[in-house]
C-alpha positions as CSV (number, residue, x, y, z in Angstrom):
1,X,92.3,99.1,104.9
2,X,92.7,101.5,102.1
3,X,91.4,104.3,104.2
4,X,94.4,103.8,106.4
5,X,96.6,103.3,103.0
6,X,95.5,107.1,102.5
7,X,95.8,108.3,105.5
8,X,99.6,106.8,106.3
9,X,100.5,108.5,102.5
10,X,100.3,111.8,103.7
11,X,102.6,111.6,106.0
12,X,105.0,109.3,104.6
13,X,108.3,110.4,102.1
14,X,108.2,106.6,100.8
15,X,105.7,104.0,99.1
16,X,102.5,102.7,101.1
17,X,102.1,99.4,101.1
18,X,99.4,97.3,102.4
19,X,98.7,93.6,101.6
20,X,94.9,93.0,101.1
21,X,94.7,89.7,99.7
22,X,96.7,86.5,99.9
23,X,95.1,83.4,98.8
24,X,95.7,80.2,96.8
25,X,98.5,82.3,94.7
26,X,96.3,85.4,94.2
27,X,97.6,88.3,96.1
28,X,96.1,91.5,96.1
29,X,98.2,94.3,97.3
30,X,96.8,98.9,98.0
31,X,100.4,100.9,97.7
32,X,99.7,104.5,98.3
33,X,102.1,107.1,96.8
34,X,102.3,110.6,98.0
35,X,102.5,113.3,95.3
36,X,106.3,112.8,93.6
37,X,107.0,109.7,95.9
38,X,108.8,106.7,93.5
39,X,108.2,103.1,93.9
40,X,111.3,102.3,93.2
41,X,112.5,100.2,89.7
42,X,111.9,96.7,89.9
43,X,110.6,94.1,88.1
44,X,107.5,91.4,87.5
45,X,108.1,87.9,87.7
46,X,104.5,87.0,87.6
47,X,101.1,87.8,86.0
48,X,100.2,91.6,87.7
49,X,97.7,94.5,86.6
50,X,97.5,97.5,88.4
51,X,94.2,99.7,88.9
52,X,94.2,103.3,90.1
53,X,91.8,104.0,92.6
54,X,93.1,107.4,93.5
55,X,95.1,110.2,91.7
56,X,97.5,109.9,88.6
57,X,100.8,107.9,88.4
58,X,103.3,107.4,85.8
59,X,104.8,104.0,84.9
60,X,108.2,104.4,83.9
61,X,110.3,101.6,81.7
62,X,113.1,102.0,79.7
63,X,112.2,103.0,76.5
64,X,108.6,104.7,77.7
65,X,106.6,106.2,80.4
66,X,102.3,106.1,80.8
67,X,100.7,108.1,83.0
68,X,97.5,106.4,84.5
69,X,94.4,108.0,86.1
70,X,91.4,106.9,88.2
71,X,90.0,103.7,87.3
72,X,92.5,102.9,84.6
73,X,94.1,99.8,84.7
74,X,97.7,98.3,83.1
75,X,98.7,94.6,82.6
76,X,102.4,95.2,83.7
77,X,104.6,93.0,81.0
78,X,106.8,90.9,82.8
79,X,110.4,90.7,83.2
80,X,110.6,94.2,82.6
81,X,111.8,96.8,84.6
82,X,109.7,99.7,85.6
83,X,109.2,102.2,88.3
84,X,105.7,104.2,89.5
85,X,105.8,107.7,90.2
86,X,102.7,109.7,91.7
87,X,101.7,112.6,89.7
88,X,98.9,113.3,92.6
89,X,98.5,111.7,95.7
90,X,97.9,108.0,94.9
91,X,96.7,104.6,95.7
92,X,96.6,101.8,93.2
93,X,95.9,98.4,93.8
94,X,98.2,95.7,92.6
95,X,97.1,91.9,91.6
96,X,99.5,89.3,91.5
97,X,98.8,85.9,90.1
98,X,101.6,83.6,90.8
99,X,100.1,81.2,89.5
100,X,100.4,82.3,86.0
């Protein structure tokens, strides 16, 4: 699965996205980014932290902007909006708990 998230970024102008998880309100989702590709702003209405597993991304809001590498995570703040844009080449993994 995130093999093939990889491989479909480098040939893709857009966000990745690949649903890995979906269970009892817990959804787990691998979006691959290629190098300067934006996930566009939106925002989340539930619990979500992101992990990179790959590369360097920058979450954008408002009023500030982080930049994220491998294997560090961010518990996105709901209700506000924010974009991702990949420094590198890069997969994260997103959790969603809609239950929360």
């Amino acid at each position: 699965m995130m093999t093939e998230v990889a491989e479909n970024l480098k040939k893709s102008n857009a966000p990745v996205v690949k649903e890995i998880y979906n269970e009892n309100g817990t959804k787990i989702l691998a979006i691959g980014l290629g190098r300067g590709v934006t996930l566009a702003e939106h925002v989340a209405t539930c619990k979500a932290k992101l992990l990179v597993v790959q590369g360097e991304i920058d979450f954008n809001t408002a009023t500030e902007s982080k930049r994220f590498a491998c294997y560090e995570s961010y518990n996105i703040p709901m209700d506000v909006k924010h974009s991702v844009v990949a420094w590198d080449d890069a997969i994260f993994l997103l959790f969603l708990n809609e239950n929360e």
